[in-house]
RODO-2510 file (C-alpha; in nm, 4 decimals, decimal comma):
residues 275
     n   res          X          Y          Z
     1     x    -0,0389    -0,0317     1,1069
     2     x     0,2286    -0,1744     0,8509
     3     x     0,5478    -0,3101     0,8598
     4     x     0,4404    -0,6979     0,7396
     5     x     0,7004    -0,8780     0,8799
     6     x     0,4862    -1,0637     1,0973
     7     x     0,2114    -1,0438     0,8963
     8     x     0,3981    -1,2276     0,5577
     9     x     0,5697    -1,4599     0,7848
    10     x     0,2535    -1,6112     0,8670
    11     x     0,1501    -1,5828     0,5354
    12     x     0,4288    -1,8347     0,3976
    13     x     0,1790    -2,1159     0,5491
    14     x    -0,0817    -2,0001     0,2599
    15     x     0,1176    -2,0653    -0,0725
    16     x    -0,1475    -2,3212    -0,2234
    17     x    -0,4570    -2,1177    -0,1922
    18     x    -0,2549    -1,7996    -0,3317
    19     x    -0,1092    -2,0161    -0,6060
    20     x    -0,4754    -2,0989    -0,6479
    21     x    -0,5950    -1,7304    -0,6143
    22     x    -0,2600    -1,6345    -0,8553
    23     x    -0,4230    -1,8757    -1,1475
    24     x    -0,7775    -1,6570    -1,0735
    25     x    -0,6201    -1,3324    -1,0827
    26     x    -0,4630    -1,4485    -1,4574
    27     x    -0,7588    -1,5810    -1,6029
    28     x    -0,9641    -1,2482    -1,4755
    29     x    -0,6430    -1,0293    -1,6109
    30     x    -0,6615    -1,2076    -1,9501
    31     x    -1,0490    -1,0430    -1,9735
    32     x    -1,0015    -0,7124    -1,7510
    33     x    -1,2107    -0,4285    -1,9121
    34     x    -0,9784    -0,1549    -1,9943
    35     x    -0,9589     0,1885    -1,7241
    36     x    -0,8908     0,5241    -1,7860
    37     x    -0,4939     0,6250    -1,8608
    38     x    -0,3620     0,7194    -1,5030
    39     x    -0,3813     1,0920    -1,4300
    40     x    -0,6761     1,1732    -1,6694
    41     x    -0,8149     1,3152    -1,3774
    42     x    -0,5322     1,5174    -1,2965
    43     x    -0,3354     1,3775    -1,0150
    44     x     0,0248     1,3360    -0,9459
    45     x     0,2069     1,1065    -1,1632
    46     x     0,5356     0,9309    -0,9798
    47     x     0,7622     0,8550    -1,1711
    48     x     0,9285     0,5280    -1,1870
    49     x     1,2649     0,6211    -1,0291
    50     x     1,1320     0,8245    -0,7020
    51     x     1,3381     0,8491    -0,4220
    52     x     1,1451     0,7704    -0,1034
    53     x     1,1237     0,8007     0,2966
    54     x     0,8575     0,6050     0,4731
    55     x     0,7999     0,6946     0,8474
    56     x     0,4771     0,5962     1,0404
    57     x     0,5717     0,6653     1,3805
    58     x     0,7107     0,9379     1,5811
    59     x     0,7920     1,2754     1,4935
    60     x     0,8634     1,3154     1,1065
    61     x     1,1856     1,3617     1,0303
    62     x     1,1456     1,6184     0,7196
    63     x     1,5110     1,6398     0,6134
    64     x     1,6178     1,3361     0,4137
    65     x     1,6854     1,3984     0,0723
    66     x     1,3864     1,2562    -0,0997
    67     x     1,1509     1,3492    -0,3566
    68     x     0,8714     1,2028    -0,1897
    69     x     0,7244     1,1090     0,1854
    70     x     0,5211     0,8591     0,2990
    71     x     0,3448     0,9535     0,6600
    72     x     0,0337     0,8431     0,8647
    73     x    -0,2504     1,0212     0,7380
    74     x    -0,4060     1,0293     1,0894
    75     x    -0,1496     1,1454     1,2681
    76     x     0,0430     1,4544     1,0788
    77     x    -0,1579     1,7577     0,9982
    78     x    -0,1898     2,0178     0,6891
    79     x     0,0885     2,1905     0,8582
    80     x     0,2997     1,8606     0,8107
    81     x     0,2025     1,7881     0,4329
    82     x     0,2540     2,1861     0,3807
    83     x     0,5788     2,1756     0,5251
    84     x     0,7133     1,9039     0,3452
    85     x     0,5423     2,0728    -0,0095
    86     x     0,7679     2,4016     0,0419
    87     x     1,0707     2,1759     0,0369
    88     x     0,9833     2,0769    -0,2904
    89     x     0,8481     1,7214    -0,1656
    90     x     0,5065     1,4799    -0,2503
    91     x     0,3429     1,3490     0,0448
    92     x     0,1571     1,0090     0,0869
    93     x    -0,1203     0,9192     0,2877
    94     x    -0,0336     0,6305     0,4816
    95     x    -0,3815     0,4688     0,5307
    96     x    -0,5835     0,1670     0,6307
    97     x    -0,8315     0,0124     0,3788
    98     x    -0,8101    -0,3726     0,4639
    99     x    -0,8189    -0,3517     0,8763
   100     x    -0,9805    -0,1946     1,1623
   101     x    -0,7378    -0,0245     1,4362
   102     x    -0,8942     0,0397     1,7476
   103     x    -0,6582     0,3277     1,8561
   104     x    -0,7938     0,5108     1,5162
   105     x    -1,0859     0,7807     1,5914
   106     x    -1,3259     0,5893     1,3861
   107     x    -1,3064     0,3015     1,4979
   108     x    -1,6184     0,2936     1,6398
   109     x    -1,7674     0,3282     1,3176
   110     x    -1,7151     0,0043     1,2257
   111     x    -1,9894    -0,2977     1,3238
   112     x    -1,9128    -0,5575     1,4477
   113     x    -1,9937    -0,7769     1,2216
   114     x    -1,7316    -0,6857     0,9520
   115     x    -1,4200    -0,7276     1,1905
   116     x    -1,2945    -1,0365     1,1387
   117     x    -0,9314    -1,2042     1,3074
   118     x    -0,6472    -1,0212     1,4399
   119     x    -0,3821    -0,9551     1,1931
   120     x    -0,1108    -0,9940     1,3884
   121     x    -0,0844    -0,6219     1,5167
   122     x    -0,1991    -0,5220     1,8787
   123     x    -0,5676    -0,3940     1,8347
   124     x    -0,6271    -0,4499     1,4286
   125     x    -0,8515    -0,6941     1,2999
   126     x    -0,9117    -0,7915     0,9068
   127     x    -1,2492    -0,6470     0,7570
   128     x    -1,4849    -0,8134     0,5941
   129     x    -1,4376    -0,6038     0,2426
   130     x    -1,7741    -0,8001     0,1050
   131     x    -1,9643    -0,5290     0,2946
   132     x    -1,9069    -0,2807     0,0645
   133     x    -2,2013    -0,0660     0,1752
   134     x    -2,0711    -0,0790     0,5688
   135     x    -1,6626    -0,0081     0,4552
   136     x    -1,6744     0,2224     0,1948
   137     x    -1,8615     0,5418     0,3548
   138     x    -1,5252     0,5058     0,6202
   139     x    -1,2899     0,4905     0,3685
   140     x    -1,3900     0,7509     0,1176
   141     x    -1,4113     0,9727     0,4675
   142     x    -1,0217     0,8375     0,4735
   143     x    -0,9612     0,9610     0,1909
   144     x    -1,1271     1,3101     0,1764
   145     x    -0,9390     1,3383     0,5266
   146     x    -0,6202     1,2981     0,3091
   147     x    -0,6647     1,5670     0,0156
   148     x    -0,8022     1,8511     0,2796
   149     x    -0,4446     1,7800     0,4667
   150     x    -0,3293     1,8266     0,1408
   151     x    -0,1504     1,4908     0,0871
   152     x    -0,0346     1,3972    -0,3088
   153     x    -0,1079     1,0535    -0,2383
   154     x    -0,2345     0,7063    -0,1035
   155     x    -0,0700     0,4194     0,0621
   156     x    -0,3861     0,2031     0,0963
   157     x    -0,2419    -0,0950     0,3642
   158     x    -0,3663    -0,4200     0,3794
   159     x    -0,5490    -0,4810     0,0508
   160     x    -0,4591    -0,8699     0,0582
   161     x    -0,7231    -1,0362     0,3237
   162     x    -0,8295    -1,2872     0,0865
   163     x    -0,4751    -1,4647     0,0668
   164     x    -0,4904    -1,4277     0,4821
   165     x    -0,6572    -1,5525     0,7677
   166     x    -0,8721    -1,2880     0,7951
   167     x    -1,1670    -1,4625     0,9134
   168     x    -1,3926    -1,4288     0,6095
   169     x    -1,4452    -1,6819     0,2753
   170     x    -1,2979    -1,3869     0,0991
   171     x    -1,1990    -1,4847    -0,2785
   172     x    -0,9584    -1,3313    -0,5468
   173     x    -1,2359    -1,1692    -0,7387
   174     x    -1,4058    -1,0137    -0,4086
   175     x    -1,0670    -0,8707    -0,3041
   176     x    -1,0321    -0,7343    -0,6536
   177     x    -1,3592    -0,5373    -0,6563
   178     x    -1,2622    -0,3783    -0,3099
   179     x    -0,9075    -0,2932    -0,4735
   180     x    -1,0566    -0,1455    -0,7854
   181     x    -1,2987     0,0892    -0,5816
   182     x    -0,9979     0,2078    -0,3740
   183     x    -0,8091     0,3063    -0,6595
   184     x    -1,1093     0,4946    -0,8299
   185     x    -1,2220     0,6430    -0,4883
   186     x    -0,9193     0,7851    -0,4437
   187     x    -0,8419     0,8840    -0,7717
   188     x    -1,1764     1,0750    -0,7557
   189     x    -1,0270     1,3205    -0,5348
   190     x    -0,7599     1,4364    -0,7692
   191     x    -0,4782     1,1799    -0,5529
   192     x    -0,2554     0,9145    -0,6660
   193     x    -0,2763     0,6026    -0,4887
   194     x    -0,0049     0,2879    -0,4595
   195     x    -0,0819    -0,1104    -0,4471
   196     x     0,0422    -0,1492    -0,1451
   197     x     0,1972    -0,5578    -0,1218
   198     x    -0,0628    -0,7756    -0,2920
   199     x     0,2199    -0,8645    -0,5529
   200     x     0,0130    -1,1705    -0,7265
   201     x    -0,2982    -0,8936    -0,8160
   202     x    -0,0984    -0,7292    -1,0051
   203     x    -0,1907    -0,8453    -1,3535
   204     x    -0,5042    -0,7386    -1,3029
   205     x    -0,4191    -0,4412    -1,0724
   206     x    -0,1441    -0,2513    -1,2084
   207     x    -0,4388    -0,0479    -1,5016
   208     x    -0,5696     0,1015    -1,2007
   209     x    -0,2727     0,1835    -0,9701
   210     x     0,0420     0,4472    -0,9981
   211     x     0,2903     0,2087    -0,8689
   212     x     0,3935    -0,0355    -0,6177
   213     x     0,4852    -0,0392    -0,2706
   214     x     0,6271    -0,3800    -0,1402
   215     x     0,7693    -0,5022     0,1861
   216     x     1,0156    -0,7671     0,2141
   217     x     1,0009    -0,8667    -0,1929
   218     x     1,3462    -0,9746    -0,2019
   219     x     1,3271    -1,1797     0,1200
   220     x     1,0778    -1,3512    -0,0014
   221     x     1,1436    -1,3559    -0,3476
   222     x     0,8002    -1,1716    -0,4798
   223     x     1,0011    -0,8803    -0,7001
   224     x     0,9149    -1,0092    -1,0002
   225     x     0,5535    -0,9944    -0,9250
   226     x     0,4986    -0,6449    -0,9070
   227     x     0,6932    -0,6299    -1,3258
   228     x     0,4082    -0,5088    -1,5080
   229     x     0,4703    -0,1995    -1,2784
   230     x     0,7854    -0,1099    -1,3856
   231     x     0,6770    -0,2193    -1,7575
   232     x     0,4456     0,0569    -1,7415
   233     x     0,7232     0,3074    -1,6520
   234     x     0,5551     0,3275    -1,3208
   235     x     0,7356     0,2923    -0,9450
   236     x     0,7850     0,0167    -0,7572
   237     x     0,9033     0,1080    -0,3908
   238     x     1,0665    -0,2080    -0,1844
   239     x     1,1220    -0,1728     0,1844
   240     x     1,3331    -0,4247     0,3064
   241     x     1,3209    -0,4937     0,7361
   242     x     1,5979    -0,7760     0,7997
   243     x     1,8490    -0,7986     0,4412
   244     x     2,1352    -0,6123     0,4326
   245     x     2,1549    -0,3442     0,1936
   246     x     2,4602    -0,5498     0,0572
   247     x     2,2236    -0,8066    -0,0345
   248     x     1,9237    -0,6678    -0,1904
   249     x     2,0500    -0,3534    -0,3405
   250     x     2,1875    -0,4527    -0,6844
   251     x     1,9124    -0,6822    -0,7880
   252     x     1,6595    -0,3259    -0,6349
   253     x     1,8747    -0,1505    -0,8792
   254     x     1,9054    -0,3916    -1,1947
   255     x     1,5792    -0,4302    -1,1964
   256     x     1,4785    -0,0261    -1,1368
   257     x     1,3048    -0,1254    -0,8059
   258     x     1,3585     0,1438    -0,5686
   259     x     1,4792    -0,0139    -0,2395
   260     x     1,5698     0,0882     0,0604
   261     x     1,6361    -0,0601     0,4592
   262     x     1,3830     0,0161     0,7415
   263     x     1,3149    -0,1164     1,0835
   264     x     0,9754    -0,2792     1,1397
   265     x     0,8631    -0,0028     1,3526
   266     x     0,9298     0,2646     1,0640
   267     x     0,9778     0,5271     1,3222
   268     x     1,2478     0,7114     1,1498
   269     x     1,5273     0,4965     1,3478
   270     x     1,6649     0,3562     1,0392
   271     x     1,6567     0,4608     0,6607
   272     x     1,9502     0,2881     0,4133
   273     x     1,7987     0,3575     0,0991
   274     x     1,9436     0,1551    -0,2466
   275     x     2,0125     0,5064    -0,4224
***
């Protein structure tokens, strides 16, 4: 599941190794191979100031005035996605890439060896991304699951394990292979896919992705990581769990960051967006 309040609370403790991963990620930016212009392959583009609802639990409400949702891909149907398309709307696959969830009906797939420590979430545990040959038969299934329901998009969660306690000697480089093959994979299937938090990747990241989505950036004062985004004339989405709108709304909007207020459960309770 998302919502990385917990998650990024306990990741505070971590600042020296990411500040140590952060100098990696630079050098490996400064010699990054170049990738194929985003959308060669067809997919949506979003554009940099999209207007955004992001619900993960409950029933979806499909009314807010958005130009594009963001929904579990496991638990809304074709019929969802479809019904959201005839208002005009993208969809997004909200999906797991870095952790295991018990409740999800592959779990089972998954060895044992490649789950690693809780995450903080009732029934999710880290994977161990180095097994690429174990991981990325599941995901690519993810994904396929996503463009026959139709969905525009992927929300890939949890792409950060090596800056977290995940249980595994996981290093910047590893974590960046695993990202880069999540972006192509899914970009494969004619989809356009989001770096979802991971905000000190992004030199190295942003080639491959369409944009940004980021929890909690101005709490935590990460915004200006995910800037070579918004550079690109690419979307950077922030959901904010416990600011006021009042507070984190001009700088969303100076800085063409599109921001909004959620509750941690993102089940459709509470939506304040910046726009």
């Amino acid at each position: 599941m998302s919502a990385h309040g917990l998650r990024r609370r306990g990741a505070r403790r971590l600042r020296g190794r990411r500040a140590r991963a952060l100098a990696v990620v630079l050098a490996l930016a400064a010699t990054a191979a170049p990738v194929p212009a985003a959308g060669a392959g067809g997919w949506w583009l979003p554009p940099q100031h999209l207007t955004w609802y992001w619900q993960l639990q409950g029933a979806v409400k499909g009314s807010e005035p958005v130009a594009a949702y963001d929904i579990d891909g496991f638990e809304n149907g074709a019929a969802e996605v479809a019904s959201l398309h005839a208002r005009g709307v993208h969809v997004i696959c909200y999906i797991d890439v870095g952790t295991a969830e018990n409740f999800r009906p592959d779990y089972h797939l998954f060895p044992k060896s490649v789950l690693g420590r809780t995450n903080g979430w009732p029934g999710e545990r880290w994977l161990d991304i180095r097994q690429l040959g174990v991981i990325e038969p599941i995901m690519a299934a993810r994904f396929q699951m996503c463009r026959e329901k139709g969905f525009d998009a992927v929300e890939p969660d949890n792409i950060e394990a090596f800056s977290n306690r995940s249980g595994f000697p996981l290093t910047a480089q590893q974590q960046l292979t695993f990202n880069e093959w999540v972006a192509e994979a899914v970009h494969s299937l004619g989809m356009a896919v989001l770096q979802k938090n991971d905000g000190e990747q992004t030199p190295v990241l942003e080639p491959y992705f369409d944009g940004a989505l980021s929890e909690q950036c101005n709490q935590y004062r990460e915004c200006a990581d995910f800037a070579p985004y918004l550079a690109a004339g690419k979307p950077v989405l922030n959901a904010e769990y416990s600011l006021a709108p009042a507070r984190f709304c001009p700088a969303d909007e100076a800085t063409g960051i599109m921001g909004a207020r959620f509750n941690l459960a993102l089940n459709g309770l509470v939506f304040k967006p910046c726009w």
